[in-house]
C-alpha positions in Angstrom: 43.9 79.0 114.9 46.6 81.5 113.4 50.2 80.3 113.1 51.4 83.9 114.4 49.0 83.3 117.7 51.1 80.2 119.0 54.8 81.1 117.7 54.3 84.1 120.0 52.4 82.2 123.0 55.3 79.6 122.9 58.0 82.4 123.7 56.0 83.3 127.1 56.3 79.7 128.3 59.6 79.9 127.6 59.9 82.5 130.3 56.0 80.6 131.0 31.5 82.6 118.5 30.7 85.5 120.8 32.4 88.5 122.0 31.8 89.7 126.1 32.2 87.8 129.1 29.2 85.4 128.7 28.4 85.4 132.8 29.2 88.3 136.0 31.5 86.8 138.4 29.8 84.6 141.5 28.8 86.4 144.8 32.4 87.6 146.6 32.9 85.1 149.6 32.9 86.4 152.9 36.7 87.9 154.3 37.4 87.7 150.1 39.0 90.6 148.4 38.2 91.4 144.7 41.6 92.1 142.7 41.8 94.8 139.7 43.9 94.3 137.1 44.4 97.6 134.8 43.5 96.5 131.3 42.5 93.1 131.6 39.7 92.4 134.1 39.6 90.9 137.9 39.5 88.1 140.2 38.8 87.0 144.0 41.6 86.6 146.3 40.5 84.6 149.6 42.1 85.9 153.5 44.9 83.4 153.0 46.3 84.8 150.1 47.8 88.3 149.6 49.0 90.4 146.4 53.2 90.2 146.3 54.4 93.7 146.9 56.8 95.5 149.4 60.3 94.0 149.8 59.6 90.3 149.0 58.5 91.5 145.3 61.6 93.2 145.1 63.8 91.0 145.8 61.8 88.0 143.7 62.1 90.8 140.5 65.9 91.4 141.3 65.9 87.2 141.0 63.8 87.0 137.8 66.6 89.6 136.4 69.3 87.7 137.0 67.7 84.7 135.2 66.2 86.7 132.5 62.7 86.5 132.8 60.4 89.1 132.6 58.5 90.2 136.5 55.0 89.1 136.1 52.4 91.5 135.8 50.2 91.1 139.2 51.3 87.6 141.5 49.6 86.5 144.6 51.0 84.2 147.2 50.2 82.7 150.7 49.8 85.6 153.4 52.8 86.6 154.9 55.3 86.5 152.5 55.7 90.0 152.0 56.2 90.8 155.4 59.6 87.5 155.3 57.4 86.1 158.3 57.8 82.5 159.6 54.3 81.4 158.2 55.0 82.9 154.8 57.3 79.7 154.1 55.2 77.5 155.7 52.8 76.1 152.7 52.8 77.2 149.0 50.6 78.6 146.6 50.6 81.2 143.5 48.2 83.2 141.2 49.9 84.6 138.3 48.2 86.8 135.8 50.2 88.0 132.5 49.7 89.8 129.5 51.7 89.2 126.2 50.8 92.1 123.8 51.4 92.0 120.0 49.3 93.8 117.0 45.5 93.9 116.0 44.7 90.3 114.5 48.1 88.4 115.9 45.9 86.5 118.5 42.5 84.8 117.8 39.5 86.8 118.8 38.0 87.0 122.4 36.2 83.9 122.9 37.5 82.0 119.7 35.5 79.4 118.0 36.4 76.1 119.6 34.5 74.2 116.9 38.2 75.2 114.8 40.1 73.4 116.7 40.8 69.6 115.3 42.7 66.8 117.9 45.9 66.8 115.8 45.8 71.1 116.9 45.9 70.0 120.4 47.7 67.0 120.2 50.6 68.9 118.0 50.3 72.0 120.0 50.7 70.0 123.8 53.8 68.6 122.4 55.2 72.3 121.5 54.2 73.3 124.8 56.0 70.6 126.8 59.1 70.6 125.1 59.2 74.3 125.7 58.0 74.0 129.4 61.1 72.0 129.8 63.0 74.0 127.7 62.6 77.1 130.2 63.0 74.6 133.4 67.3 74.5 132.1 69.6 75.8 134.8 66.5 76.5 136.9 66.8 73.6 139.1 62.7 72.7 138.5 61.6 69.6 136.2 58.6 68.1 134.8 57.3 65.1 136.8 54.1 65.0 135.0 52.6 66.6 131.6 49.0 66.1 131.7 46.9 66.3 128.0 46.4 70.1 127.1 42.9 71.1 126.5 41.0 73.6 124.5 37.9 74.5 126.9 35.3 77.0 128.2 35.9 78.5 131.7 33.7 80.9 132.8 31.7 81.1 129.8 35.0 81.7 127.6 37.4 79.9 125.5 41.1 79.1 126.5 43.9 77.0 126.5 44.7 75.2 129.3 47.8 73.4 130.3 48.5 71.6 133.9 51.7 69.6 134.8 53.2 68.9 137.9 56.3 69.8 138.9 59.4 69.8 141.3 62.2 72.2 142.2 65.2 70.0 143.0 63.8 67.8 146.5 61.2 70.0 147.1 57.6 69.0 147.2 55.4 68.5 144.3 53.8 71.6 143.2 50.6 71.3 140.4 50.4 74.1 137.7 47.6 74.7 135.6 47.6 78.0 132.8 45.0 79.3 131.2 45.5 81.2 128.0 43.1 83.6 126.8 43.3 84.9 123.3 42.1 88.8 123.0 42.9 90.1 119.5 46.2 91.6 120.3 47.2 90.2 123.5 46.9 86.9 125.5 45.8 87.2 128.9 47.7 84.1 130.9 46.5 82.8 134.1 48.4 80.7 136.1 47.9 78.6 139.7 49.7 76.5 141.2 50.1 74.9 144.7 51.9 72.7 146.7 49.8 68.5 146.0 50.7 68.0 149.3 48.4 70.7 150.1 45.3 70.4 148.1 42.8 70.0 151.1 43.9 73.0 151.8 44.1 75.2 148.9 41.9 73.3 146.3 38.3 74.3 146.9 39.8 78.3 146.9 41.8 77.8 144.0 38.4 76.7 142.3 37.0 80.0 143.7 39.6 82.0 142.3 39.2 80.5 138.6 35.2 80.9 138.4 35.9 84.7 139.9 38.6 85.4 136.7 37.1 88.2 135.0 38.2 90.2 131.5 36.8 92.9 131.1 38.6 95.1 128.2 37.9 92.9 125.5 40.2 94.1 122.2 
């Protein structure tokens, strides 16, 4: 993998073969919504979820301003957050999609050879990765309860780099992450989900939905 690739992927945490997608996205569940993304691709959204907009994603930018990190590009959250309701704070969940841009030849190509990638890569690159997971958790309030061994996998037909840890803002409940990294010439494509562990019945088999839906389409 190029040097350039991961010295630029490690500032996003700080804040966080064969080209084509190899297979179309499964059949869209019933009451499920199919979410664009300009210049990257798509993915399914089920009716307990909705994009973060209105109000609530102005005053969660006006936050991320304060503390210096960058709005993501699209978010979705449990339904009724927007609208401040009661219900909205009732369980937790998040889809994050971002893009990190650079020049022509920075990143590896779409769908990288995975065949490249030895064991000391992954173990030297999930100990970069931690130390600057915890690195961007300072002054937050958030640490890392649990790192779990990074991986360099196929989803959906197409390579990535996936990281999942668990963790905790202050006495709040446990919360899993997982982030899937994309390479794409000149840009990474980052998607992130998380949820609350204390609510996996209830999100899991969705959030498994909504990573076999994830879709790019405007492959550099």
């Amino acid at each position: 993998m190029k040097k350039t690739s991961f010295l630029i992927l490690f500032s996003i945490l700080i804040i966080q073969s064969s080209f084509g997608q190899a297979s179309s996205p499964p059949p869209l569940p019933t009451g499920w919504e199919r979410i664009y993304i300009k210049n990257v691709g798509s993915f399914y959204l089920p009716p307990t979820m909705e994009v973060q907009k209105g109000k609530y994603k102005e005053f969660v930018d006006e936050i991320k301003k304060i503390k210096g990190i960058d709005a993501s590009q699209l978010t979705a959250q449990q339904k009724g957050l927007n609208e401040f309701g009661k219900e909205g704070f009732e369980k937790y969940a998040r889809v994050m999609v971002e893009t990190t841009f650079g020049s022509p030849g920075d990143f590896e190509k779409f769908n990288f050879n995975l065949a490249e990638i030895t064991q000391a890569d992954i173990a030297e690159l999930g100990t970069i990765y931690k130390q600057q997971i915890q690195q961007s958790f300072l002054g937050t309030g958030l640490k890392l309860i649990e790192w779990y061994s990074l991986k360099v996998e196929k989803i959906n037909g197409v390579s990535c780099i996936h990281i999942s840890y668990k963790r905790q803002l202050q006495d709040e409940p446990f919360v899993l992450v997982h982030i899937y990294s994309f390479h794409n010439n000149d840009r990474v494509h980052n998607l992130t989900l998380s949820y609350r562990l204390s609510e996996a019945d209830y999100w899991k088999a969705d959030f498994a939905t909504i990573l076999k839906s994830f879709r790019i389409t405007n492959i550099r």
